[in-house]
N, C-alpha and C positions, 0 to 999 in steps of 0.2 A: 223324584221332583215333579212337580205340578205344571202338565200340560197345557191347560185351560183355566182360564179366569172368568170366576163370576163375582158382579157387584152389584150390595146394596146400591138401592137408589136415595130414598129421604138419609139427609146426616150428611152420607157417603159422598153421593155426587152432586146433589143440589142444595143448595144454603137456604135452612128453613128459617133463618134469620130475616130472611126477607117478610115475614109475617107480621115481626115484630110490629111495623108502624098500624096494622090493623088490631091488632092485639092493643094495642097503646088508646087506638080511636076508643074500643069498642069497654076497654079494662081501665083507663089510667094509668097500665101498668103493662110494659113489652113484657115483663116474666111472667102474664097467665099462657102465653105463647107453651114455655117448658114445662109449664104444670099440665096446659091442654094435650100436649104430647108423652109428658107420661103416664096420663090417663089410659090414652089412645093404645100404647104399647100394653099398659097393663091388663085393659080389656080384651085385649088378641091374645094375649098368655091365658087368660083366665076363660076364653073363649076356647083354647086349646083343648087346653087341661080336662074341660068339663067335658070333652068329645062334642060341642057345636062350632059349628061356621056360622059368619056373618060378613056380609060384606064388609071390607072395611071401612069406605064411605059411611057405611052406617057409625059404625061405633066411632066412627069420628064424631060424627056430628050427635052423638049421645055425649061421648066424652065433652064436647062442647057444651054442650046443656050443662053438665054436671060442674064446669069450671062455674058457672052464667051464676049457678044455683049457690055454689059453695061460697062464689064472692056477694050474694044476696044482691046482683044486678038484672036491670031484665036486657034483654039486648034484641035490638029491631031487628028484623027481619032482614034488613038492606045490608048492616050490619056482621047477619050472622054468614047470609049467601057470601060476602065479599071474603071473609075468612075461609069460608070452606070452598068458595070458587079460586081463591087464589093457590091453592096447592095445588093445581094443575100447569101454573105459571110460573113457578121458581125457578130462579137460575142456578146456573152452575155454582160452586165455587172457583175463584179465578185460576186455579192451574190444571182445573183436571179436565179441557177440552185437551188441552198439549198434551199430558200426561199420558189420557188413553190412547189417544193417537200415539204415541211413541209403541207404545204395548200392541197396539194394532198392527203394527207397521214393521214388529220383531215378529208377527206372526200367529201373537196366541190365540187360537180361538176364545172368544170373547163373549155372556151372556149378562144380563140383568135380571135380578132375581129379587124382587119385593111383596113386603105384603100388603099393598094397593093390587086394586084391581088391576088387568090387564090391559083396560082399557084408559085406563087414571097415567099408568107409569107410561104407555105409551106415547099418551100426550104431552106427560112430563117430557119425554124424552125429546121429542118432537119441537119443543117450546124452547127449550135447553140446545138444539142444534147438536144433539148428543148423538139420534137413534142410529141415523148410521154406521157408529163406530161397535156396534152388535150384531150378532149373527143372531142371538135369538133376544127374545125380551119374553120374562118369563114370570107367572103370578102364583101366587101359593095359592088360589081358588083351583086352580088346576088338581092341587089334593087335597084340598079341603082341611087345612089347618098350618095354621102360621108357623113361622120362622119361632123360635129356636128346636121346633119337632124336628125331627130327623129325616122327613119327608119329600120336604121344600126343598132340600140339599142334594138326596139321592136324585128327586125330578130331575133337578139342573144337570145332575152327571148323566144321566140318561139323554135328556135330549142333545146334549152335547155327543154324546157316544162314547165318555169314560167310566174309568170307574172313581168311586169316591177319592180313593187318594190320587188320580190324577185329574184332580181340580184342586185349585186356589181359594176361595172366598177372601173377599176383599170389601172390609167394613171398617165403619167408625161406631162400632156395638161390642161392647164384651161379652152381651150376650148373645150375640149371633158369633162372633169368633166362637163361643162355648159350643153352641147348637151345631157346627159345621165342621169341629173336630171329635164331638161325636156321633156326628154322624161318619166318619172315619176321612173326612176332606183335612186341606192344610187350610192356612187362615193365615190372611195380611191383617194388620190392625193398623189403621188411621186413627191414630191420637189427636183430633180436635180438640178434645177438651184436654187437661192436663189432670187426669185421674187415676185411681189405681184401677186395676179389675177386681172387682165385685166377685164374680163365679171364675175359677179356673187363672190360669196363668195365661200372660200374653204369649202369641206367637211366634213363630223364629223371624217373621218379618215383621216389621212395627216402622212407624215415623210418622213426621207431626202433621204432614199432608200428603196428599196423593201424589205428587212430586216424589216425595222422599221413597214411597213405597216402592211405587214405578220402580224406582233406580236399583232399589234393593231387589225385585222380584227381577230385575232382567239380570243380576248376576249369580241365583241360584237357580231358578229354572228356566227351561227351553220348553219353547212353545210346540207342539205336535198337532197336525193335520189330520 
């Protein structure tokens, strides 16, 4: 059973839906928001893949250009800084201030594990009234290639002081659940959306918010010091 919990940050714990109304100013349309973010993922896979790093600040703000370009708009400057300054300012979703507190509070060692810089999720966290509920806050810059590598995953069990299967991962990604069971961790799955999994099968723990997971992760594992 899994001692320790780590969680994505974007999806996971903060509502990137909050972007929408910029997305809307900037597009006519709150859905280049999910187009702009599956750029963004799919630049960091493929930034993987090819053995480069990049900031992910950067490839955001390329994947943005690339939405800008693909819908044939030009988009102001004021515009573009408001979208990409505000991913430092999203909130929670409503239940997973309560939720990780309850998790904290049964004792699991606790970390955040994103592929934003360290310094982006920090402040995320920070905005969000989150970061205290972590012991570490933790960047895939630190190994130089994103989440679903096997990397990102082994770090987090390191700096924690386990071994991979005595970590948790706890996302609203099928393909970060993929990447963190093999990297040999277990995996919570937050169902935000109402989808199947794409790569691999879901986890022994699943539910449709961090509420639900919570409830389920504190009746199969104990937390360890």
């Amino acid at each position: 059973m899994a001692g320790a919990l780590v969680f994505d940050v974007n999806e996971t714990l903060l509502d990137l839906r909050a972007l929408d109304p910029a997305f809307e100013r900037a597009f006519g349309d709150p859905g280049a928001r999910a187009e702009w973010f599956a750029r963004l993922l799919h630049g960091s896979l493929v930034a993987t893949v090819t053995g480069v790093y990049e900031d992910f600040g950067s490839i955001a703000a390329r994947a943005l250009d690339a939405v800008t370009a693909r819908r044939r708009r030009t988009l102001p400057a004021e515009a573009r800084d408001e979208i990409l300054g505000s991913v430092a300012r999203l909130p929670p979703h409503p239940e997973v201030p309560g939720a990780l507190s309850r998790l904290r509070s049964a004792g699991f060692p606790m970390a955040a594990l994103t592929n934003s810089a360290e310094r982006t999720a920090r402040a995320q966290l920070e905005h969000a009234g989150l970061i205290d509920l972590f012991d570490e806050v933790l960047s895939v810059e630190a190994v130089g290639r994103y989440k679903p590598a096997p990397e990102p995953y082994l770090m987090a069990s390191e700096r924690l002081g386990r071994s991979p299967e005595g970590v948790r991962l706890v996302t609203a990604h099928d393909w970060d659940v993929w990447g963190a069971v093999r990297a040999g961790c277990r995996a919570a799955f937050v169902a935000r959306a109402d989808l199947p999994f794409v790569i691999g099968e879901p986890p022994d723990v699943v539910g449709p918010d961090l509420d639900a997971v919570a409830e389920a992760i504190l009746r199969v594992d104990e937390p360890s010091r």
